[in-house]
N, C-alpha and C positions, 0 to 999 in steps of 0.2 A: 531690802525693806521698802526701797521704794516704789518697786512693784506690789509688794504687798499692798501699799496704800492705795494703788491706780486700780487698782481691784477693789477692795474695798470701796474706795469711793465710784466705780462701775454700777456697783450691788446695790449701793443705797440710792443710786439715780434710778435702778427698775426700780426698785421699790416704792421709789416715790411716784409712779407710773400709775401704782395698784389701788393707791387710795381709793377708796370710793365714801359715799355718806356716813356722816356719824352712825347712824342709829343699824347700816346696815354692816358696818365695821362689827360692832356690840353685839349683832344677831350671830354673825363668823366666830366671833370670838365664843361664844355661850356653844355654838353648836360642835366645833371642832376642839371644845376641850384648852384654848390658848388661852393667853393673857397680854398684858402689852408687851410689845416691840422696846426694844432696850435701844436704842439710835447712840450710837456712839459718835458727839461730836469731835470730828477731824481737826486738831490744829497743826497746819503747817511749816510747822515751827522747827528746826534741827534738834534742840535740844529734847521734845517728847522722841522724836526718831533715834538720838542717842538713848532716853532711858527704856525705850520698850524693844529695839531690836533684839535682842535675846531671846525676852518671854515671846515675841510676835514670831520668828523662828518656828519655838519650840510649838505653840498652840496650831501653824501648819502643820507642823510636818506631824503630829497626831490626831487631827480631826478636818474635814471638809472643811471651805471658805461658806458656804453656801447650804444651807440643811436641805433636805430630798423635798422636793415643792409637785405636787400632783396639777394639775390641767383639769378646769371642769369647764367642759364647751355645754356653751346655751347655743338655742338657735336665736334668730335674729328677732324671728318674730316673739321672742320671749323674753327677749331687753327691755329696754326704753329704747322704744324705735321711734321714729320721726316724726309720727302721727301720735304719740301718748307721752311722750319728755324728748324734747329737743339737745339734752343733756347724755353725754355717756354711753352710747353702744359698746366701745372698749371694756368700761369696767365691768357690767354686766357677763358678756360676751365670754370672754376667759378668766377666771378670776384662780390664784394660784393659793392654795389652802395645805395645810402641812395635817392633814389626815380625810377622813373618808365623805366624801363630796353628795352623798347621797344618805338614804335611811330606807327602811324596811317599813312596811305599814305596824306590825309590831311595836316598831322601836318608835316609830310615829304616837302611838296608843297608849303610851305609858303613862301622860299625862292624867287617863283618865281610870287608874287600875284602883283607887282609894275611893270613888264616890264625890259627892257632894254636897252631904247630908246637912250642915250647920249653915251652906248658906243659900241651899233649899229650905228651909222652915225659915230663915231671914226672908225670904221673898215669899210664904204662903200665908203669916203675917202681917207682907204690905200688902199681898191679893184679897186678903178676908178681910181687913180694915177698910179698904176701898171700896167693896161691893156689902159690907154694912151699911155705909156712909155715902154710895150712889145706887143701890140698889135700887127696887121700883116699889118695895115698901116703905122706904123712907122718903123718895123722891116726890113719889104721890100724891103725898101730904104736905108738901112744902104750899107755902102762902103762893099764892097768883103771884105775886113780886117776885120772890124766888124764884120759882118754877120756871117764870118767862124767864128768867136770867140763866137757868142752868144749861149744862150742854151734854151732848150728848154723840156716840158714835153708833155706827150701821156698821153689825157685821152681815155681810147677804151673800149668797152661793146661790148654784144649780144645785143639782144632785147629779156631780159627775163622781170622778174619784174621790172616793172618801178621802185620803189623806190629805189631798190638794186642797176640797171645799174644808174640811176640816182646820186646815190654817188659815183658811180666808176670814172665820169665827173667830179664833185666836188670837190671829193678828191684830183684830179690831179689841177684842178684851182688851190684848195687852197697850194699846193703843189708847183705852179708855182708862187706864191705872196711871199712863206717864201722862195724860192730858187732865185727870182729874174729872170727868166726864160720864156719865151714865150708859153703858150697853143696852143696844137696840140690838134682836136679832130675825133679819128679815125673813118672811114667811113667803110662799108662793101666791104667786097675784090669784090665779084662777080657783082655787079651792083654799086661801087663807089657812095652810102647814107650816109649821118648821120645816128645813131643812133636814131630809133622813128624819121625821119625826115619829113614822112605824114604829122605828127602830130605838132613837133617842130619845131619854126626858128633860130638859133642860131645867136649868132651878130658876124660881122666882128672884132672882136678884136682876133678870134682865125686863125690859119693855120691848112690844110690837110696835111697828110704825101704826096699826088702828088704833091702839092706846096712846099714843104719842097724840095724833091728830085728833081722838076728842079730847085731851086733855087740853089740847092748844085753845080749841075753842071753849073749853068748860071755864078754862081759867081766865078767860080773857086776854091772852098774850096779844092778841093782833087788833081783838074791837075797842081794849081797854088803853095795852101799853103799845101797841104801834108795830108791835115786834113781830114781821110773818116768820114765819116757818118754812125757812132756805136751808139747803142740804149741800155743803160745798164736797164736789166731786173732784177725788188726787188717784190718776192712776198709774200706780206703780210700772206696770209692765210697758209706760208711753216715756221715755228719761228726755223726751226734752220736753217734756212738759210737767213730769212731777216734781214735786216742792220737797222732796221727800229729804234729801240735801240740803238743800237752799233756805227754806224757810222755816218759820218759828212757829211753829202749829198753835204756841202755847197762846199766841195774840189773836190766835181766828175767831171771830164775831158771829159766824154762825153757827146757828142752833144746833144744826148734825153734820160731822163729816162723815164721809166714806171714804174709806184708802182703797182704791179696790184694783182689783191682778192679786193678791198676795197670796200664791198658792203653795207657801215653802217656808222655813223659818226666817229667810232672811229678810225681808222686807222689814218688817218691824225693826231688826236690828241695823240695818241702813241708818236710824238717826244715832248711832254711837259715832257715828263721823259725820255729822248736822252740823253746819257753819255755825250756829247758836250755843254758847254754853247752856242756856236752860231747857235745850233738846235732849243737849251731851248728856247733862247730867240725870235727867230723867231716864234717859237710855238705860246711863252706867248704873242706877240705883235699881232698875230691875233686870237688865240683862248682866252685871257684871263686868268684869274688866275683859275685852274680847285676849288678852296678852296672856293672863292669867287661867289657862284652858283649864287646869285641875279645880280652879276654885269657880267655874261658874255654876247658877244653880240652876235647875228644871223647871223653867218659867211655862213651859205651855204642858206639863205634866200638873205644878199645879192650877195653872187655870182652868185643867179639863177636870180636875176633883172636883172646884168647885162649881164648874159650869153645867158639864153632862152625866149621865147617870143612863144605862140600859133599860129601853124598853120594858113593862113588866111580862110581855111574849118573851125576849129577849134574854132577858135576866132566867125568866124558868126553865128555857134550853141551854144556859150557861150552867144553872143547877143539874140540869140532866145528864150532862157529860161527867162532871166532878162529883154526882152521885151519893152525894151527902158527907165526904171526907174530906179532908184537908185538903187546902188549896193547890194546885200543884207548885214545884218547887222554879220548874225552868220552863218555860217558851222560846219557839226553837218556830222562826220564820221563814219559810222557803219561795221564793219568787222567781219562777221556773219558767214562764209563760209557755207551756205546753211543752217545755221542752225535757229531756229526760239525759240529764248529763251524768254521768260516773263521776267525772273530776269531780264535781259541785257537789255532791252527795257524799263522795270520800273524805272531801274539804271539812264538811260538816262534820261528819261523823265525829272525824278528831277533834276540832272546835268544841261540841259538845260536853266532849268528856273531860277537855281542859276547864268548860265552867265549872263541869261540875267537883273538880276538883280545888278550884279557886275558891270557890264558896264551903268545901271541907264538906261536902255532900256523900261522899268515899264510902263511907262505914253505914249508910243504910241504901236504899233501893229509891231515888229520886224519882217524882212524878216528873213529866214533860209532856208537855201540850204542843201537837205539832198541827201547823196551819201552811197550808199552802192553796197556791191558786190552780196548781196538776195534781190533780187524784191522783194518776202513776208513780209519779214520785211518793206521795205515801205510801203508796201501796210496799214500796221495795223496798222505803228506808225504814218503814215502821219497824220489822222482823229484824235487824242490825240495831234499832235505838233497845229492842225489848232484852236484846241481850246483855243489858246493865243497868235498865229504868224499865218503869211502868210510863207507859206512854197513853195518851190523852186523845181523843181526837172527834172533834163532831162529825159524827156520820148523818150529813140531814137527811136521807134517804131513809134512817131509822127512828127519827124521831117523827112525830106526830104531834105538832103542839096547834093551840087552835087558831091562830093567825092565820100558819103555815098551810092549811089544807087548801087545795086548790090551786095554789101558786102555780105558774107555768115557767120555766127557765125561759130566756130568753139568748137570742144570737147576738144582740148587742154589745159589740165591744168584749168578743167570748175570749179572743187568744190572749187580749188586756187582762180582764178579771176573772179570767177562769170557765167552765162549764158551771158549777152550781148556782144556783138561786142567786140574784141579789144580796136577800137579807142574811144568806151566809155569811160574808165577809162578817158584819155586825155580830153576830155570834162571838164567830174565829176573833174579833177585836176583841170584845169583851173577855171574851175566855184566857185568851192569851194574856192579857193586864192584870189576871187573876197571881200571875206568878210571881214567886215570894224574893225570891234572892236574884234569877237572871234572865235576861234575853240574848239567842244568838239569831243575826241577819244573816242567814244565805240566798246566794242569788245564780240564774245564768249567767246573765249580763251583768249589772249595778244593787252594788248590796248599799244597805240601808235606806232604804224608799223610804216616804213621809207615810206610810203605813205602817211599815217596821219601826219607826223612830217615835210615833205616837202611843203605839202600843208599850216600848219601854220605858216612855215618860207617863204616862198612866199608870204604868205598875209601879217605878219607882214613886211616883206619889202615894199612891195606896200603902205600899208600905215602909213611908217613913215616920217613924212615931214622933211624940216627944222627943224623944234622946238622939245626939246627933251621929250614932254609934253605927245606922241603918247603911248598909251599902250593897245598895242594888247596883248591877254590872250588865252596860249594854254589849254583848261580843258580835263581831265581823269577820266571818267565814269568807275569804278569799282564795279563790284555786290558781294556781299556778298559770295556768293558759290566761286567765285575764290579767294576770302582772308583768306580762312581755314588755310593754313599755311603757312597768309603773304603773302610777293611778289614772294615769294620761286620758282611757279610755272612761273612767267614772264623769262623763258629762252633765249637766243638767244641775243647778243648783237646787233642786229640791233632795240631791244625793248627799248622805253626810260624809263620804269623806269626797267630793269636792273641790275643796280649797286647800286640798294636799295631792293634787293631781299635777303640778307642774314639775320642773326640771330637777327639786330636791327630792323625788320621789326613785327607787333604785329602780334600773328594770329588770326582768328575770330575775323574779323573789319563786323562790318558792311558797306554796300554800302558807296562806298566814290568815291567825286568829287572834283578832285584835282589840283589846280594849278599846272603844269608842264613846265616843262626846253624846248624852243624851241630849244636851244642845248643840246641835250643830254650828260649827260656825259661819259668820257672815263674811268675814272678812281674812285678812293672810298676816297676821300680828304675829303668829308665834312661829319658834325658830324653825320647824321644817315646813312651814304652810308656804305653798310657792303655787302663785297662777298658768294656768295655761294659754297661749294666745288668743284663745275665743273672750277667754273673761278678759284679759286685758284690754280686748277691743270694747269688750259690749259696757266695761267699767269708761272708758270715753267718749259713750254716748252719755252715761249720768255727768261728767265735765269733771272727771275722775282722770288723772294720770299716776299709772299703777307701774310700777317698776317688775322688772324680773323676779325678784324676791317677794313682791304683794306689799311694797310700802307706796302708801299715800301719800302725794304731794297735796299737802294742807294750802300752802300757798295759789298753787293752781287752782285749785276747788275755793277759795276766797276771791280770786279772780274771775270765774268764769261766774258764780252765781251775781257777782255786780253787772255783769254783763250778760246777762240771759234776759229775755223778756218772761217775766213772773205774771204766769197764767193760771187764771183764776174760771172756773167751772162750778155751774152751780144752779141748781132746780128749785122753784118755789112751788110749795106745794097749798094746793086751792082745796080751802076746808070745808 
């Protein structure tokens, strides 16, 4: 028996080896199914060695001293390595887990298979209350007192990739809702447009910087109350120099900010871990609890309800394809960049028919609207989707509307967006946001671009009613050859799955079609989100130390913003 104790007590010294952090103990526990560790304290004593030698015996000689313990090696640079926590390469490194050390993008996506309809209409509520209440019909009329007092944000783009300039708009909305602030949205210097404004109509609830600037002077803000008209400039995409972290936006003095880089959902959401509780909270009240992935809502689906609205050219070619019937059922995105893959197309196909079976579409003939940026690929999947749906598709080549005449296609950026026109894409956007129940993302390379992911938060806002019963479903057609090692290859945080790209990602999946976050996430809070070394590095340029798992040292980020030089940028503008 006394053997048995020198073992025993062996077992509970690894063990006590393995510890690592609370919260990432909790994350193990939730994901591999355990609960607590039962630690049997050891006493010494002769007389417990007389009462349990028997039963201690008997519980050898029928079961293991030690239950079956699996091995999950990280690489090094997926720790906390020495440059991002000076703490624990060991625990990260191999951690010994009593079942399956990885997940499938599937099993990943299940969070999001229910919707998030109750507290999407909780947040289009605070979006329609705020732009009542800052709009530029109510703001207009504020007394010169007011007026010079209120503040206001710049959303301003190129006109490059829609999806990209399209969150740089967004970001700044939703940036003007958690600041309490008026949207500006910037026009082009040389011919005074909107941004894509062919194409797009924006609603009167926002202001031009030329309406800003004779208002400054009509009201007196500068001749009267002292107050010029300064534009302080935060750019995201520069981490030692944005405040995006660090500071309390809620106390800034000047009249307009600009957040500007923000070409992807995450920016905005960066102040959900803002040193500031009054950032925190403003974050958490319109993005959600980043933990809680089932329950967040479609923050930039509805701000684009209420913000943009199709061209009336645009809108008529949207009519022209759907042809006076019912909306279609599904949109179905392809992002191929001239390439023409079987995998990717096979991938699809089954994806497809799994929505349409998710949503009980089965028993009649479902519309689907198919868009992509390689005509070939229509051309070959069309004739496979028609043999269970009626299939959707703008052919600008047959339409004739009167914008349209004359256009010339352009080689610009052709294997990026495709051979057709420009103002195709806008079309293919709109049409595709048309669909009632679903969207699936296929790709060569990286599925769910910020064009695929706008498109289903546009439709999921369209069709969320009243009742919170609505649940639109974004799906992720993934093939096989891109899952060799995992999500690993989905780079680029404008990609929604991302932040599931690290080491709890399995590799060699087979094809998987997967329910997906119509907000993407920013950050690695929930149980399979796990970084890959690139983010962990480029998260230690924001003064972020990210562990192997995606957990934030709150401490270190309270420390580095005391010690950071707080850099302030800012343009005054001559009326």
């Amino acid at each position: 028996m006394k053997g048995c104790f020198c073992l025993l007590h062996i077992q509970l010294k690894n063990e006590a080896k393995c510890e690592v952090r609370e919260r990432e103990r909790e994350r193990e526990r939730m994901r591999y199914g355990g609960g607590k560790r039962t630690r049997v304290a050891l006493q010494p004593f002769l007389v417990l060695c007389a009462l349990v030698t028997g039963l201690g015996l008997l519980v050898l000689a029928l079961r293991p001293l030690d239950a079956p313990t699996t091995t999950v090696p990280f690489s090094r640079a997926s720790a906390f390595n020495s440059s991002n926590n000076g703490s624990s390469v060991e625990r990260v490194a191999s951690r010994r887990v009593g079942a399956k050390p990885c997940a499938t993008v599937e099993e990943m996506g299940k969070d999001f298979r229910r919707g998030v309809g109750k507290e999407s209409l909780r947040v289009r509520k605070i979006i329609e209350n705020h732009f009542v209440a800052n709009g530029a019909s109510r703001v207009r009329d504020l007394s010169p007192d007011q007026f010079c007092r209120h503040g206001f944000v710049l959303g301003k783009t190129a006109e490059a990739g829609f999806g990209n300039e399209m969150y740089k708009v967004l970001t700044a909305a939703a940036l003007s809702v958690m600041l309490n602030r008026s949207l500006i949205i910037g026009q082009t210097r040389h011919i005074g447009k909107y941004p894509f404004g062919d194409y797009i109509s924006y609603s009167n609830f926002t202001f031009t910087m030329k309406e800003i600037k004779h208002l400054w002077r009509h009201k007196g803000c500068e001749s009267t109350y002292g107050r010029k008209l300064v534009m302080r400039i935060d750019d995201f995409e520069k981490p030692i120099e944005t405040n995006v972290l660090c500071g309390n936006w809620k106390k800034w003095k000047q009249p307009i900010i600009w957040f500007q880089g923000t070409t992807d959902s995450v920016a905005a959401q960066f102040f959900l871990k803002n040193i500031h509780s009054r950032m925190r909270i403003a974050a958490l009240n319109l993005f959600g609890d980043p933990k809680a992935l089932g329950l967040r809502p479609n923050v930039f689906g509805e701000l684009m309800r209420v913000l943009i609205s199709p061209s009336e050219d645009v809108e008529a070619a949207v009519n022209w394809v759907i042809g006076g019937g019912e909306n279609p059922d599904i949109s179905l995105h392809m992002r191929m960049l001239m390439n023409r893959s079987v995998r990717a197309v096979q991938a699809v196909l089954r994806c497809l028919k799994k929505a349409i079976r998710s949503q009980h579409l089965m028993s009649s003939r479902p519309k689907v609207v198919l868009v992509s940026d390689t005509p070939a690929v229509v051309k070959s999947i069309k004739s496979n989707i028609s043999e269970f749906a009626e299939v959707l598709h703008f052919d600008y080549e047959k339409f004739r509307g009167s914008m349209f005449k004359g256009l010339r296609n352009s080689d610009f950026r052709r294997k990026d967006w495709g051979t057709a026109p420009r103002w195709v894409a806008f079309v293919d956007f709109f049409l595709a946001s048309r669909a009632k129940y679903a969207a699936v993302s296929g790709a060569h390379r990286r599925v769910g671009t910020t064009y695929a992911q706008l498109i289903a938060a546009l439709a999921a806002a369209y069709n969320l009613g009243d009742k919170t019963g609505s649940r639109f479903i974004l799906f992720s057609s993934i093939q096989s050859n891109l899952l060799t090692n995992g999500l690993k290859n989905q780079i680029g945080w404008g990609h929604v799955w991302n932040r599931y790209a690290g080491p709890l990602s399995c590799h060699n999946q087979a094809n998987q079609c997967a329910f997906t976050p119509v907000l993407p996430s920013a950050w690695w809070d929930s149980i399979w989100q796990s970084p890959i070394p690139r983010d962990i590095n480029r998260l230690a340029s924001y003064g972020i130390r990210l562990s192997g798992l995606g957990t934030v040292d709150n401490d270190s980020l309270k420390k580095h913003c005391k010690k950071r030089k707080n850099v302030v940028r800012t343009i005054t503008f001559k009326l």
